[in-house]
C-alpha positions as CSV (number, residue, x, y, z in Angstrom):
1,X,-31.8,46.7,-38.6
2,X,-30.4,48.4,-35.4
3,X,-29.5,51.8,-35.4
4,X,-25.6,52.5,-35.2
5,X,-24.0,55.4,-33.7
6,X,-22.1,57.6,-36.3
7,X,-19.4,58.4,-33.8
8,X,-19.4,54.5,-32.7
9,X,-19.0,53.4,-36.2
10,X,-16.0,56.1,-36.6
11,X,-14.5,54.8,-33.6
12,X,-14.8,51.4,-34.9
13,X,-13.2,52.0,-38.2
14,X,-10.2,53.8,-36.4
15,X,-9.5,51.1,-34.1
16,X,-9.6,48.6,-37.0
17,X,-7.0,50.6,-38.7
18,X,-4.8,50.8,-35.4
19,X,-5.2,46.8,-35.9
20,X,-4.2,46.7,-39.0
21,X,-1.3,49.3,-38.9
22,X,0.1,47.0,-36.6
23,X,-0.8,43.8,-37.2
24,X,3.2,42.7,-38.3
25,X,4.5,43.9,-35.0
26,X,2.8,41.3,-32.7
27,X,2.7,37.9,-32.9
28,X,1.2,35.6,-30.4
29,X,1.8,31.8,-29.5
30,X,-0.4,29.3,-31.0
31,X,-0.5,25.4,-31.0
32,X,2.6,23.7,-30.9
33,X,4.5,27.3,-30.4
34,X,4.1,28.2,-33.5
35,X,4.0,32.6,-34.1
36,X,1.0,33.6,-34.9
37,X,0.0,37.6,-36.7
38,X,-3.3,38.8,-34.8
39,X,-4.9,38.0,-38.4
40,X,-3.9,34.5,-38.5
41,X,-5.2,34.0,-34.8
42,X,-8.4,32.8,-36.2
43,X,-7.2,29.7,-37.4
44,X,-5.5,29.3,-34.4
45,X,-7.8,29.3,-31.0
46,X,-4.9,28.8,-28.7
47,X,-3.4,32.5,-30.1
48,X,-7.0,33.7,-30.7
49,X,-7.6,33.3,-27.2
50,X,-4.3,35.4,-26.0
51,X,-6.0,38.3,-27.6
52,X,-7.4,41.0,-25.8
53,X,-6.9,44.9,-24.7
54,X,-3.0,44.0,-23.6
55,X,-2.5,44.7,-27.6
56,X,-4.0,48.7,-27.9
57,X,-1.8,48.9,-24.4
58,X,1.7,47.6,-26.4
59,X,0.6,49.9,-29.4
60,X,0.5,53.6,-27.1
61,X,3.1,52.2,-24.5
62,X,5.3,51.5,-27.8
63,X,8.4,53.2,-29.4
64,X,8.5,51.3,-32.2
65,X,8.9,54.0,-34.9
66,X,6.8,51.6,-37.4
67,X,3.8,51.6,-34.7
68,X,3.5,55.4,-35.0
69,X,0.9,56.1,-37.3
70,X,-1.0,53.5,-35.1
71,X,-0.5,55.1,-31.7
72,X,-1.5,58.8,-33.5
73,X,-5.1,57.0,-34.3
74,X,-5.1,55.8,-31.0
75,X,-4.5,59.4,-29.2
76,X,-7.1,60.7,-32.1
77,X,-9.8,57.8,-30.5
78,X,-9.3,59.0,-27.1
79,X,-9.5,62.7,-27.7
80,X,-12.6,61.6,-29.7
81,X,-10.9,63.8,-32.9
């Protein structure tokens, strides 16, 4: 069993939640254009693959008054808070 990082595992959890938080915001195109949540991706390997960093980016660089409990986790995850 490897040994985890207590502020690794934090940073973990908090990012998860960010995921979460904003998981009905973005939607990503899958096979045959269909619009995919982040959580459905998995069934989907054309929208899985589309995922990456670009989402935490939308989240901070976002306005989107339902995205802002998600970019406050994110600020606390850089400041290490």
């Amino acid at each position: 069993l490897a040994h985890q990082h207590r502020v690794s595992n934090c940073i973990e959890l908090m990012l998860t939640e960010v995921l979460i938080m904003a998981n009905e915001h973005f939607k990503v195109t899958g096979m045959d254009g269909k619009l995919c949540r982040m959580s459905d991706a998995i069934d989907d390997m054309v929208a899985y693959a589309k995922l990456s960093d670009w989402v935490i980016m939308a989240i901070q660089n976002s306005a989107e008054p339902g995205l802002a409990r998600a970019r406050e986790l994110l600020q606390r995850v850089r400041r290490r808070d």
